[in-house]
N, C-alpha and C positions, 0 to 999 in steps of 0.2 A: 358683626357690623364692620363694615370698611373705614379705613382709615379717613376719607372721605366724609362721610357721614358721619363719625365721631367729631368730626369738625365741624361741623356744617354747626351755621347761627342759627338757623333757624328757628322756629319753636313749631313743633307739629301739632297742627290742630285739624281735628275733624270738622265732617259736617254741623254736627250738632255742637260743639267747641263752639264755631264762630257764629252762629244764631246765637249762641249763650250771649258770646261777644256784643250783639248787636243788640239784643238786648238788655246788658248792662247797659251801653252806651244811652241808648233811648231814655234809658231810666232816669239820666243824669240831666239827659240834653231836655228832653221835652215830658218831662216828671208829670205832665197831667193828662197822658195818652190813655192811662188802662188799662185795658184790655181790648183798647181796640187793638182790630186785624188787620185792618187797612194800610198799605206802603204809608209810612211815615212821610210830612210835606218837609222834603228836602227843603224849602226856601228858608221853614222854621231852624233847619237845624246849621242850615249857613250862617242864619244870624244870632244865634245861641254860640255859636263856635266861636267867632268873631267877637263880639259884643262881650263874654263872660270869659274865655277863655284864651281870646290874644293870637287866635289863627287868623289867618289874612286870605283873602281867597280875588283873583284875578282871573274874569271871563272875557275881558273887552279884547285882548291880543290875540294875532296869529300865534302861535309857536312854533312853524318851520314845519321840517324835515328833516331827519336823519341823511345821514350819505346812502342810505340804501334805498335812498327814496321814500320812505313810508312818511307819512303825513303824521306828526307829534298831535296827542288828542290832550294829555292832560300830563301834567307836572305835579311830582311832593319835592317840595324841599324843606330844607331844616331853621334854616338859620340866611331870613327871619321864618318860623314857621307858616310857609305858606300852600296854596295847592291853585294849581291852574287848571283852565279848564280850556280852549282855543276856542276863540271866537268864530272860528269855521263852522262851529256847530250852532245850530239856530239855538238861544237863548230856552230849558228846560224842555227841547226836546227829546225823546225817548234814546239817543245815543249820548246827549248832554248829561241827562240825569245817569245813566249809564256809567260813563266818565266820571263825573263827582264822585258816585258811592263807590266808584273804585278807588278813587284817590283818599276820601275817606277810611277806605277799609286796609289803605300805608298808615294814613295816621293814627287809628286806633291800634294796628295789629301787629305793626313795624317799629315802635320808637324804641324796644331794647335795640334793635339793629342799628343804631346809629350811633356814629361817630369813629376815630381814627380805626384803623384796621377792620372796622365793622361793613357788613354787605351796603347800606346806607351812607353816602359821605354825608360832612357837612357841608361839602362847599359845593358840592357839583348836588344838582335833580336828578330825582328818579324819573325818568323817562318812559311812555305810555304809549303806545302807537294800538293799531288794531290788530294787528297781531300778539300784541301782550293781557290784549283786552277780550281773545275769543274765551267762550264760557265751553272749560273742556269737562270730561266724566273727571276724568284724572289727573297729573300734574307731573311735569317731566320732575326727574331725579334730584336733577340740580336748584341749588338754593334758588335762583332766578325762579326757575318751573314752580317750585312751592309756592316763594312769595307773590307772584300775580296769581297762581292758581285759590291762594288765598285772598287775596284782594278781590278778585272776579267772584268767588262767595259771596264776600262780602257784601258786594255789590248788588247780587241775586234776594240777597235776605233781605237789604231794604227796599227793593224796587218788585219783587215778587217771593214775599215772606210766605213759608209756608201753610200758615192756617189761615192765610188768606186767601192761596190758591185749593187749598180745602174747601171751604166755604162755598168758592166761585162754583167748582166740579158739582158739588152738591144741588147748589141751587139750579143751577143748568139740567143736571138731568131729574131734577123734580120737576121742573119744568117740561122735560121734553116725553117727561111719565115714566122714566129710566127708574125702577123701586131698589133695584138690587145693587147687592156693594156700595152704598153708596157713597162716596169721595173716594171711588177706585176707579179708576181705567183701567177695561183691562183688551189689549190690544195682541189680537192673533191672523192668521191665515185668511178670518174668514170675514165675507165681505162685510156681514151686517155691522161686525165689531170693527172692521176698518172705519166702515160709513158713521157707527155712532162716536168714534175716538173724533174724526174730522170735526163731526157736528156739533160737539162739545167747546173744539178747541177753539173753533170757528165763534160761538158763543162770548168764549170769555176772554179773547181778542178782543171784541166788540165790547165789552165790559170795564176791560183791565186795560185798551188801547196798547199790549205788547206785542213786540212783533213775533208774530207766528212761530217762527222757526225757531227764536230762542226759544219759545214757550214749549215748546214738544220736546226739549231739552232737558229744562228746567222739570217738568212732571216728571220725565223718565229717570232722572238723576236722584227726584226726592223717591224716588216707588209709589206713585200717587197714579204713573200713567205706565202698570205692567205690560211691558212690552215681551210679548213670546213669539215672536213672527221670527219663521229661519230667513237667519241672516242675509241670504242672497235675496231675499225678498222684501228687505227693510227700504221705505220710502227714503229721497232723497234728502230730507232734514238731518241725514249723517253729515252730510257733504255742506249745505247751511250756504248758499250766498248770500243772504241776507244777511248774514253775522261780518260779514266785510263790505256793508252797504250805508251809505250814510245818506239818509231823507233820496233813497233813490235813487245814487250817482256812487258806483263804485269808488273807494276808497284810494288817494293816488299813494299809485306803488303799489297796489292788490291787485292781484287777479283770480279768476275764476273760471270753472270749465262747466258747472253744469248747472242746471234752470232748477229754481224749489219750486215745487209744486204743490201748493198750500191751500188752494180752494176748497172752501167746506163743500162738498157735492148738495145740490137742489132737491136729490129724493128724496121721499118723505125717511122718516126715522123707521128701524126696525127694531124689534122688540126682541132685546137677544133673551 
């Protein structure tokens, strides 16, 4: 191990680590959910947090910009503990909620990080832009890379928890008369299984209201959407402009070079 990394604050947590995470938290916050699968209603857990707990949460303000131009989307800070969220974003929409369960998943998954010499000040915010907020396979090296790449989990587990998007797969292709593997994708070379991954995902879009691109992300990162297509042939959701798009209007300070091409195709379903 590098000297580096024996240093590092961090605490490493897996995929399944930070659902565990998330699932304590729910336990606490909203103690009469169950076993539902369903994304948890973020508004409940705003005012659980607040009202029991003494967190403070501010959506009405701009929050600026960085000098590099990018547009600030959501703030943690410590002391008073609070978390922002920028009033640029329409009030609980799909980048809004977004925002929160990442600012969420500082508070729950960050507080040993805080304080003097720690990766967390007290006095200065953690800072959020969309570039800290893409949802990657991986997570760069450095303690920054880890801690949003864990945050942005976190994020993913209450806005698209996994046995919920189980569930969705499922019913989708019972629906569409799909019998085999069922809550698998499995995506290769050939057309039918291109056309039925689309028509799935196209489905539970329409279900789940997530944007597309993240979604073909999100399956392929949990192994729910096996992806075996050679690489020079992987559609353009590697590339994702949608993930630096807010309600439709690129993100200022973003840019992008290439078009996602997300449309579920019209033909009928093939029967792989």
């Amino acid at each position: 191990m590098s000297e580096d990394l024996a240093r590092s604050q961090r605490e490493f947590l897996s995929r399944t680590n930070i659902e565990e995470r998330v699932s304590h938290m729910l336990d606490y916050v909203l103690p009469n959910r169950g076993n539902d699968t369903a994304p948890p209603d973020l508004q409940k857990v705003v005012d659980v947090l607040d009202a029991q707990y003494g967190v403070h949460f501010s959506f009405s303000d701009e929050l600026g910009d960085l000098p590099t131009g990018e547009r600030i989307l959501g703030m943690f800070s410590v002391d008073p503990l609070t978390i922002r969220v920028t009033s640029y974003l329409p009030l609980w929409s799909s980048w809004f909620r977004r925002t929160l369960a990442h600012e969420l998943g500082h508070l729950v998954l960050h507080r040993r990080m805080i304080g003097k010499g720690k990766y967390i000040s007290r006095k200065k915010p953690l800072v959020d832009t969309t570039r800290l907020l893409k949802y990657r396979e991986t997570a760069e090296l450095s303690d920054l890379g880890w801690v949003e790449w864990q945050a942005n989990e976190f994020s993913m587990c209450l806005i698209l928890p996994r046995r919920y998007l189980q569930m969705l797969v499922c019913a989708v292709q019972m629906d569409l008369g799909i019998r085999r593997n069922l809550g698998t994708m499995y995506l290769d070379d050939q057309q039918c299984n291109k056309q039925d991954c689309q028509i799935i995902v196209g489905k539970i879009v329409e279900r789940s209201s997530a944007k597309q691109s993240l979604l073909w992300r999100r399956l392929r990162f949990l192994g729910i959407l096996e992806d075996h297509q050679r690489k020079s042939a992987r559609p353009v959701f590697e590339s994702l402009d949608a993930l630096f798009e807010i309600d439709g209007q690129q993100t200022h300070g973003e840019s992008t070079s290439e078009t996602v091409q997300s449309a579920a195709p019209e033909a009928s379903h093939a029967e792989r």
